[in-house]
C-alpha positions in Angstrom: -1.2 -57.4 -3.9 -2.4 -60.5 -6.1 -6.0 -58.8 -6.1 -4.8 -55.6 -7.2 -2.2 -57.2 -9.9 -5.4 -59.6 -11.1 -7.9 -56.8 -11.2 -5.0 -54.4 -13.3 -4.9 -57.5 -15.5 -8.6 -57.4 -16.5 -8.2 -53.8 -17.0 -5.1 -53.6 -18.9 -7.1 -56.6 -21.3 -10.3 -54.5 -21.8 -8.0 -51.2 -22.7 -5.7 -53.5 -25.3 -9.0 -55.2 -26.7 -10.2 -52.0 -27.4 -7.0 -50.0 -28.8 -6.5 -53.1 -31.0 -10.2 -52.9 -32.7 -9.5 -48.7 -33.1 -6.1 -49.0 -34.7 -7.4 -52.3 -37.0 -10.5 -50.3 -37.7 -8.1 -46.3 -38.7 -5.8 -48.7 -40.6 -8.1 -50.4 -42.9 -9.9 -47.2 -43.7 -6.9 -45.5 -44.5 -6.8 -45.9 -48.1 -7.0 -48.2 -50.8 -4.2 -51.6 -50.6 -5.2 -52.2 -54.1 -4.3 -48.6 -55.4 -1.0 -49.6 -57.3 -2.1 -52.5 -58.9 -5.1 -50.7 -60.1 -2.8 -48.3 -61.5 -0.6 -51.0 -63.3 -0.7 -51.8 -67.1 1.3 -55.2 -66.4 -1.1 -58.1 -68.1 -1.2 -60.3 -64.8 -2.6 -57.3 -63.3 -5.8 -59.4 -62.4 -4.5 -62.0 -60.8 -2.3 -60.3 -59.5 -5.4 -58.4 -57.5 -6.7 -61.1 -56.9 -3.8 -63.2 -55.3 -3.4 -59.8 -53.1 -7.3 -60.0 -52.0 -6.5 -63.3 -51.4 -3.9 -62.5 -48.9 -5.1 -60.1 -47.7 -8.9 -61.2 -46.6 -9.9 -58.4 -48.7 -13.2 -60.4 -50.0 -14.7 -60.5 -46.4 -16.0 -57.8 -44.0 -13.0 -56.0 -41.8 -14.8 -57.6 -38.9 -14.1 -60.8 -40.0 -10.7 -60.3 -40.8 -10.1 -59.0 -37.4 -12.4 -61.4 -35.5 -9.3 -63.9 -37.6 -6.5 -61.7 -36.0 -8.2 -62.0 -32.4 -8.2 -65.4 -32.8 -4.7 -65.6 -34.3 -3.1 -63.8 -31.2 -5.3 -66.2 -28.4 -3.3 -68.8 -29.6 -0.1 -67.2 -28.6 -1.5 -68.5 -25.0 -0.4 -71.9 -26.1 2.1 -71.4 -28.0 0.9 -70.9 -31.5 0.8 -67.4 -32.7 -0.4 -66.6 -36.0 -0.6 -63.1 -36.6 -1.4 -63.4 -40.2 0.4 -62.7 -43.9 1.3 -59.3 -45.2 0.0 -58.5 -48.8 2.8 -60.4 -50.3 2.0 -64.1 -48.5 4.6 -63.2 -46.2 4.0 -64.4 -42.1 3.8 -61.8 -39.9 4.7 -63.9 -37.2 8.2 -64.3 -38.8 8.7 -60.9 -39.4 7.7 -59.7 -36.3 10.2 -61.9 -34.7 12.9 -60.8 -36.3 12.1 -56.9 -36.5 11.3 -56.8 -32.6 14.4 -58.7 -31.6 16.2 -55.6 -33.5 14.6 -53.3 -32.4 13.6 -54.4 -28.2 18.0 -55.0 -28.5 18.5 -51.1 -29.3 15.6 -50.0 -27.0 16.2 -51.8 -24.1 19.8 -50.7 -24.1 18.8 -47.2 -24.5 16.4 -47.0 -21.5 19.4 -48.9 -19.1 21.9 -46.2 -20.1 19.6 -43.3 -19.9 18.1 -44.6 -16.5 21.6 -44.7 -15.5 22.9 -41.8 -16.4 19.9 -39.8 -15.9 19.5 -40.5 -12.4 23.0 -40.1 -11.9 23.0 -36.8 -13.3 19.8 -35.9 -12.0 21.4 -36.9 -8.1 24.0 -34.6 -8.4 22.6 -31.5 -10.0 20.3 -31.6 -6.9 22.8 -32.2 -4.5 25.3 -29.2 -6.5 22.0 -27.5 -6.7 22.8 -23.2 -8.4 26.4 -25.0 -9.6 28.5 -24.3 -12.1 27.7 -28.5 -12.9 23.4 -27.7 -12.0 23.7 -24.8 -14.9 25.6 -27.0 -17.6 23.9 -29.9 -16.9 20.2 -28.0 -17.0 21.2 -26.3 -20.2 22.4 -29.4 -21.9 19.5 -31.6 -21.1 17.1 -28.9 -22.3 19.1 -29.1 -25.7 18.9 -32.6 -25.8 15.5 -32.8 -25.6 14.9 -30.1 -28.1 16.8 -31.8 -30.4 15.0 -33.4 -33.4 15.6 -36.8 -34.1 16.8 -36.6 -37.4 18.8 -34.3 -37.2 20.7 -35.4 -34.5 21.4 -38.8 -36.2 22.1 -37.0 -39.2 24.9 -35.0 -37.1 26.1 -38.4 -35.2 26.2 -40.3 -39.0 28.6 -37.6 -40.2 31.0 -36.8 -37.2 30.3 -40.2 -34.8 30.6 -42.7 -38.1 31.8 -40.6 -41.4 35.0 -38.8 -40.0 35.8 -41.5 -37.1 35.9 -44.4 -39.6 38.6 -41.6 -41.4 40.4 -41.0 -38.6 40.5 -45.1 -37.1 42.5 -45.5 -40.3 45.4 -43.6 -38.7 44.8 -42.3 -35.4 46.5 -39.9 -34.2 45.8 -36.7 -31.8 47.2 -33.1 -32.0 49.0 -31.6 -28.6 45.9 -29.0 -28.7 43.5 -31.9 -29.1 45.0 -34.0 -26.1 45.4 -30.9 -23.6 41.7 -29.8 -24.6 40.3 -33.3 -24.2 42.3 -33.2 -20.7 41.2 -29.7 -19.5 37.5 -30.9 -20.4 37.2 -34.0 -18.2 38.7 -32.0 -15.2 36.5 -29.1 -15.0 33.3 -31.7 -15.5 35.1 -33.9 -12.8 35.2 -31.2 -10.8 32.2 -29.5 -11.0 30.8 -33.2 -10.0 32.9 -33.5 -6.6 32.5 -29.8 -5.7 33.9 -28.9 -2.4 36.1 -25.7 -1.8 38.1 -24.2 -4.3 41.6 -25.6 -3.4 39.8 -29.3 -3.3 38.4 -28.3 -6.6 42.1 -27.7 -8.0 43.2 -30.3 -6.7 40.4 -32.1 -8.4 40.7 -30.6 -11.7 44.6 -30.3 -11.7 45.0 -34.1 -10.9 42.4 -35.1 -13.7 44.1 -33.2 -16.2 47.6 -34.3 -15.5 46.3 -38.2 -15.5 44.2 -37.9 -18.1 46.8 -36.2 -20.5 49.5 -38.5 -19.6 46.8 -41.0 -20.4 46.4 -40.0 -23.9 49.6 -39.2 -24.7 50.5 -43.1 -23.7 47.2 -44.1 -25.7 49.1 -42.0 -28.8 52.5 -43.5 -28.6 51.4 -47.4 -28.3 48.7 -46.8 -30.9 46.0 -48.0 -28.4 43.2 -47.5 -30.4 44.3 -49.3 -32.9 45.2 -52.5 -30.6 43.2 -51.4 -27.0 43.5 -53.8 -24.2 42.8 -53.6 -20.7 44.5 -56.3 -19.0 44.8 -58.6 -16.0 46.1 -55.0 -14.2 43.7 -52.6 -15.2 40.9 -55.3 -14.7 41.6 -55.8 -11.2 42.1 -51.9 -10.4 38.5 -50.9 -11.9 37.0 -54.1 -10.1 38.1 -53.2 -7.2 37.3 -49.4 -7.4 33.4 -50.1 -8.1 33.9 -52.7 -5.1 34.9 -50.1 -2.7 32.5 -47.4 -4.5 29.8 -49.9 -4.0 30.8 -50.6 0.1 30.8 -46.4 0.4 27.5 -45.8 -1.7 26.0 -48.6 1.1 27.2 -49.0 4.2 30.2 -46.8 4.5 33.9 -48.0 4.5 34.0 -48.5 7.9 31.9 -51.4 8.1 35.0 -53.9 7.1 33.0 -57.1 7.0 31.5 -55.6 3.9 34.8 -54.0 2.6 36.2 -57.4 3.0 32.9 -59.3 1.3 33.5 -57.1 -1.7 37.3 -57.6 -1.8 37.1 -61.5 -1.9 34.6 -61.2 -5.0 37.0 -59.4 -6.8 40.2 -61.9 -5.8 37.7 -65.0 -6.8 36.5 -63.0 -10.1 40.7 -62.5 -10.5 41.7 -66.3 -9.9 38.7 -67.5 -12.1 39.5 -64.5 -15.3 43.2 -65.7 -15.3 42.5 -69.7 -14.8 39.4 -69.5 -17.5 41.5 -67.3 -19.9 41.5 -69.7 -22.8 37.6 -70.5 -22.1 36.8 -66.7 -22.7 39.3 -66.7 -26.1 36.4 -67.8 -28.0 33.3 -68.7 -25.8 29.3 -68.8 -26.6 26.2 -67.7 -25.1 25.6 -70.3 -23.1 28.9 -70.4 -21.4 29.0 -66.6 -20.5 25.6 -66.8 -19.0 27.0 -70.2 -17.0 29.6 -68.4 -16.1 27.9 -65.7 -14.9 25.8 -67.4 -12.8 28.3 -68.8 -11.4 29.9 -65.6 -10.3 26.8 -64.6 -8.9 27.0 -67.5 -6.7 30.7 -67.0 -5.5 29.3 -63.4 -5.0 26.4 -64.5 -2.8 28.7 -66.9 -0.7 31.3 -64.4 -0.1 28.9 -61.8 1.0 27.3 -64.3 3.3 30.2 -65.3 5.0 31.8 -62.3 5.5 28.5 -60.5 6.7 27.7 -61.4 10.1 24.9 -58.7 11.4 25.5 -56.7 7.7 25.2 -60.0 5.6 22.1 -58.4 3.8 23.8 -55.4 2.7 27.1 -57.4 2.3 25.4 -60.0 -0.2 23.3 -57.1 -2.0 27.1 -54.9 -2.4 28.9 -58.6 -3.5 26.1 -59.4 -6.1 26.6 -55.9 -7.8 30.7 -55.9 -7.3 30.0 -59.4 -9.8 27.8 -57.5 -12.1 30.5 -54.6 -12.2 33.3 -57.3 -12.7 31.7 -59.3 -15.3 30.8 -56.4 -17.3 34.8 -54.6 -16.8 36.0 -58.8 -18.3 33.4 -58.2 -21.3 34.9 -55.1 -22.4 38.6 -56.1 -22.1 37.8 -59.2 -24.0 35.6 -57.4 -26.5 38.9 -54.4 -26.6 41.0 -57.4 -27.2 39.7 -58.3 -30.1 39.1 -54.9 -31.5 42.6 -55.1 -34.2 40.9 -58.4 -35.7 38.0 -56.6 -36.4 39.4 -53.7 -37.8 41.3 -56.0 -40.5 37.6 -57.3 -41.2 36.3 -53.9 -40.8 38.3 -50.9 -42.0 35.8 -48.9 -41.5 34.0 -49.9 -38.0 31.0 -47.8 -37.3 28.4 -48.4 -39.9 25.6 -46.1 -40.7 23.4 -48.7 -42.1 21.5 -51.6 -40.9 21.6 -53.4 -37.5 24.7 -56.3 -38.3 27.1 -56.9 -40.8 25.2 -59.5 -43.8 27.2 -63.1 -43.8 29.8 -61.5 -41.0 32.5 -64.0 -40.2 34.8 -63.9 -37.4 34.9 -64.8 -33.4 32.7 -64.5 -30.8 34.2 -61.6 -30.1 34.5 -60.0 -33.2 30.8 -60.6 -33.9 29.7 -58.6 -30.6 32.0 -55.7 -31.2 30.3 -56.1 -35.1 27.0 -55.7 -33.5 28.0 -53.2 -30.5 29.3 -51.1 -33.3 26.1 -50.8 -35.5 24.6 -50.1 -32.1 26.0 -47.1 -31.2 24.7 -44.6 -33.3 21.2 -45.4 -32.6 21.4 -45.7 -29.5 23.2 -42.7 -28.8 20.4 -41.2 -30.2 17.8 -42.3 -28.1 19.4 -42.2 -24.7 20.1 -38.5 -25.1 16.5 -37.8 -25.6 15.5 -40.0 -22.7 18.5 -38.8 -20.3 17.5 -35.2 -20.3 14.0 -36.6 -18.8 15.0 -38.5 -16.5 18.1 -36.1 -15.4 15.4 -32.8 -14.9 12.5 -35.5 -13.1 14.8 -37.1 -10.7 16.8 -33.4 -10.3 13.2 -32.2 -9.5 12.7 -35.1 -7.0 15.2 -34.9 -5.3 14.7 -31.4 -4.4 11.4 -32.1 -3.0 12.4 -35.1 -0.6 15.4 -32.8 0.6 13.1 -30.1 1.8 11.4 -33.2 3.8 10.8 -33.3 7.7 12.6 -36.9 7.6 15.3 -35.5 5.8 16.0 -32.4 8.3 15.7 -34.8 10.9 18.7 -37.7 9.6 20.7 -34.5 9.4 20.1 -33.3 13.1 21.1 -36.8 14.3 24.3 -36.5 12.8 24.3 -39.0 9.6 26.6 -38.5 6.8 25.4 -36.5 3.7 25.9 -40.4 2.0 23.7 -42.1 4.6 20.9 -39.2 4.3 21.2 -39.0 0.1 21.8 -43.0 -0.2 19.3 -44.4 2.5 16.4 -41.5 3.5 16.1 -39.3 0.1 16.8 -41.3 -3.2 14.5 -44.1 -2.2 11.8 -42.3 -1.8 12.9 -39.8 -4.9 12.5 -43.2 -7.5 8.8 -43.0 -6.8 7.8 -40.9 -9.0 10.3 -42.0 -11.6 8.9 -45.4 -12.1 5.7 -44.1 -14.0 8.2 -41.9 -16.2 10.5 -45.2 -16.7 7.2 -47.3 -17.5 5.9 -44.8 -20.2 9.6 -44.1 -21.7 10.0 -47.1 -22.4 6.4 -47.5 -24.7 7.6 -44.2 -26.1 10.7 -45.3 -27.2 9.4 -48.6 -28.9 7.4 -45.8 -31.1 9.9 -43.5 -31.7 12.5 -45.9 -33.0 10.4 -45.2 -36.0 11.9 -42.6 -37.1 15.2 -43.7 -35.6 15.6 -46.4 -37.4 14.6 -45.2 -40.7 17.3 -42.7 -40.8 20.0 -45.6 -39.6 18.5 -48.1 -42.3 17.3 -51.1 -39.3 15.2 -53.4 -40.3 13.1 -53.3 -36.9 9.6 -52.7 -35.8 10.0 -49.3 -37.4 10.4 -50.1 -40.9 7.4 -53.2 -40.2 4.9 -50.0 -39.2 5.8 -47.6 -41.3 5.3 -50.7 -44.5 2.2 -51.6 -43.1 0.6 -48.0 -43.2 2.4 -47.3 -46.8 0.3 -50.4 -47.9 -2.9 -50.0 -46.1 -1.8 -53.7 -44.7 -3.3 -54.1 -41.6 -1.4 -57.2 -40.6 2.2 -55.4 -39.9 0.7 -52.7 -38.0 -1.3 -54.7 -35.8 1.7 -56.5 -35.0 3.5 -53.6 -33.9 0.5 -52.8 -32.1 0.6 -55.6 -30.2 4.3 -55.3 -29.0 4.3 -52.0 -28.8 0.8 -52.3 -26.1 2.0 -55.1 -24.3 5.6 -53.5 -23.5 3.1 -50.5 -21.9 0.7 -52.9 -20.0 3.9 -54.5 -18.5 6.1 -51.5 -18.0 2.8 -50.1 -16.0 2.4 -53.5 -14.0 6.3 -53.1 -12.6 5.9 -49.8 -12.2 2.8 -50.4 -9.9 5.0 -53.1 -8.2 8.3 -50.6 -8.0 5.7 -48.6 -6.0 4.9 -51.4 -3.4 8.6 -52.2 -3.0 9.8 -48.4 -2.8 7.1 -47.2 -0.3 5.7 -49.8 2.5 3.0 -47.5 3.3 2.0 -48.4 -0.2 1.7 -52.0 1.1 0.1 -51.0 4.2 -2.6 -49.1 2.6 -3.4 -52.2 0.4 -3.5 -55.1 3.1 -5.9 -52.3 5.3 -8.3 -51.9 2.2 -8.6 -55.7 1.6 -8.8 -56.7 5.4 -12.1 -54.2 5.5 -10.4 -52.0 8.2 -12.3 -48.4 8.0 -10.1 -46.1 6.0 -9.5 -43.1 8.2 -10.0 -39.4 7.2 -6.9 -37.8 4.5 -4.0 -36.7 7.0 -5.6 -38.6 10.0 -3.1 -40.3 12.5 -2.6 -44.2 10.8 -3.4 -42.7 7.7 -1.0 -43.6 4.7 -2.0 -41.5 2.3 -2.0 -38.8 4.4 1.1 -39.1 5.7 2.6 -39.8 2.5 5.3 -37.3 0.9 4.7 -34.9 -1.4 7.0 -36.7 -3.9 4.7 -39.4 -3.7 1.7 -37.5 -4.4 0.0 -37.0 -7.9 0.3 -33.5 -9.1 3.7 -32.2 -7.5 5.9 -34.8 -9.4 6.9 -31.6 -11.8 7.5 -29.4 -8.8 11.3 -27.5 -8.5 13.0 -25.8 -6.3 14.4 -23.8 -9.1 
């Protein structure tokens, strides 16, 4: 495995070597950097070329200049980047700092939530496969993919930002709304559990009862004006993920891990309430201490409580944690949301990526920057979930039709065990190259994103440099935007070792010097392996 990681390495350099001499070579030649000046009747207009040549390197050869660039970026390797100055004097290096910490923040964010969901999705269409919930699902993820960028945003600025902000002011909704709102969320909920029709009305009719009664008690408080959670709700959600975590695993049978997951949750309870005034107003620092922490309350608990399932009991504990921490975020962050609305009467901006010269709490200045996330992001994750929803739908339905599959069945496993342990495992193969390249393409279109949304991210430093014929911004995008490919590739080569050990056989066989046999011989990994796995039927359907 070191081999193959070194020799993708030396590969991965050669390719970025090369794209970085074509795109510094297309951007130069592009046009003219000195056009507007030429064009100017200010009196300074000569030195004012001249300082801009200056900047620029435009008195040597474009070789030269980026021979200087190449030389720039090796000293990254010890710590001293210098990627150059744009036409005005400016550092690069500074700008690039600051646009790809905007813009790496809305990305990454966007490909966690659209992995998430789209797999999700994806799980169940497969599993409801000809549904009411396959149909709806199918039809909205071909729209969302269909959608144009800017027009989407365009629709999200006026109804997500325009008429909330309106309607935040006094918030208030109609009977018609509520019951709509209500009837909505059980016929999705529904169509997700499936089962017969009286388990479906069940379903549906106890959704739409809660989830009224839910609103109307949201209306009559004025939650969303002063939202909380609360020590109650806190510990109800925890401990639903807990137990949805133990049933997604091993099964609720297995106590040891039931109980594992149940003593996270009372530790996470005893240290929320006995830490309460050190999450009023805390820092960085001491949410990621903390964390760690409960990671390591997590880790202990599983361990104890695991005896021959401590594996999967640790594995269930750690996530319970991540769950936990996350649920203790947002009723801290909810908590503060009637400060922020006295700061901000109209929350959800439609410009720029933070609030200029914001001043308030810790937790005021994360739901100041969660807000002006929202849009954006909205935007990109419902491009990138209808992807990753049809490709892991598509998947799935291939490692269903399997031999191994038909054969968990026959022995009498659980639809959970044979979805959970024998099909989705080996259904992420093919995702990770999808996950690896979505995640390049979504670096490159935030361009447009973040045009239409005003951020001041690598977007706007690309699109500048190309407007200017200024190679010096555009090769720093380059360079991000490359790397974040090269790497996504490299885990996704890795994901591919750690989701398929035949992967890993094949490998320690090739570098041992063992005789490879014949394609679908007996001991042959590649022959044997499934078709999910194999390049070429990753857009087959069972449609």
């Amino acid at each position: 495995m070191v081999t193959f990681i070194l020799r993708r390495l030396g590969i991965s350099f050669l390719i970025l070597l090369a794209g970085s001499l074509v795109m510094f070579v297309l951007t130069v030649h592009a046009g003219d950097p000195l056009a507007d000046l030429r064009e100017s009747n200010d009196p300074n207009r000569d030195n004012l070329i001249a300082q801009r040549i200056t900047n620029m390197g435009l008195d040597v050869p474009w070789y030269v200049r980026y021979l200087g660039w190449l030389a720039g970026v090796a000293g990254c390797l010890v710590g001293h980047c210098d990627l150059g100055t744009d036409r005005s004097g400016v550092n690069v290096t500074a700008l690039l700092a600051n646009a790809a910490g905007a813009t790496l923040r809305l990305v990454i964010l966007a490909t966690l939530l659209a992995i998430v969901v789209g797999v999700f999705l994806g799980i169940l269409t497969a599993v409801r496969q000809y549904s009411g919930f396959d149909y709806l699902v199918t039809f909205l993820a071909f729209l969302f993919f269909s959608l144009p960028v800017f027009w989407a945003a365009v629709l999200l600025k006026e109804y997500g930002a325009i008429r909330f902000n309106d309607w935040i002011a006094q918030p208030h909704l109609a009977p018609a709304t509520k019951v709509l709102i209500a009837a909505g969320v059980g016929v999705v909920l529904q169509g997700m559990l499936g089962g017969d029709t009286r388990r479906r009305l069940v379903t549906g009719g106890g959704t739409f009862v809660f989830v009224l009664a839910a609103l109307v008690y949201f209306d009559a408080v004025d939650w969303f004006r002063r939202p909380a959670l609360g020590v109650g709700v806190v510990a109800l959600v925890s401990a639903g993920g807990a137990l949805l975590a133990v049933m997604l695993t091993t099964g609720l049978g297995n106590r040891r891990v039931v109980y594992a997951a149940l003593t996270t949750v009372g530790a996470g309870l005893v240290a929320y309430v006995a830490l309460g005034g050190v999450l009023a107003d805390p820092s960085w620092p001491i949410l990621l201490g903390l964390l760690a922490l409960a990671l390591a309350v997590a880790v202990a608990a599983g361990w104890f409580w695991g005896g021959f399932s401590r594996r999967a009991a640790v594995g269930v504990c750690v996530v319970t944690a991540l769950f936990m921490s996350v649920v203790i975020v947002a009723d801290k962050a909810l908590s503060a949301w009637a400060g922020y609305l006295q700061l901000q009467p109209r929350p959800i901006s439609t410009i720029g990526a933070s609030t200029p010269n914001f001043a308030g709490t810790f937790w005021e200045g994360i739901l100041d920057k969660g807000t002006q996330l929202i849009l954006p992001t909205i935007v990109l994750t419902l491009i990138s979930v209808a992807s990753f929803t049809r490709y892991t739908r598509a998947s799935m339905l291939e490692v269903l039709q399997q031999d191994y599959v038909r054969t968990a069945r026959s022995k009498g496993l659980s639809e959970r065990v044979v979805i959970t342990k024998h099909a989705f495992r080996n259904a992420l193969i093919p995702l990770t190259t999808i996950v690896a390249f979505d995640f390049a393409g979504l670096i490159g279109g935030a361009v447009l994103t973040e045009t239409v949304f005003g951020w001041k991210g690598m977007g706007q430093l690309f699109r500048t440099g190309l407007e200017h014929v200024d190679p010096a911004p555009v090769m720093a995008f380059y360079l991000v935007t490359a790397t974040a490919a090269v790497v996504m590739n490299m885990l996704a080569d890795i994901a591919y070792a750690f989701l398929d050990p035949r992967i890993r056989l094949s490998t320690t066989r090739r570098r041992q010097g063992a005789p490879r046999p014949r394609p679908g011989a007996a001991g042959d990994p590649a022959g044997v392996r499934p078709a999910a796995a194999r390049p070429g039927t990753l857009g087959a359907t069972h449609e």
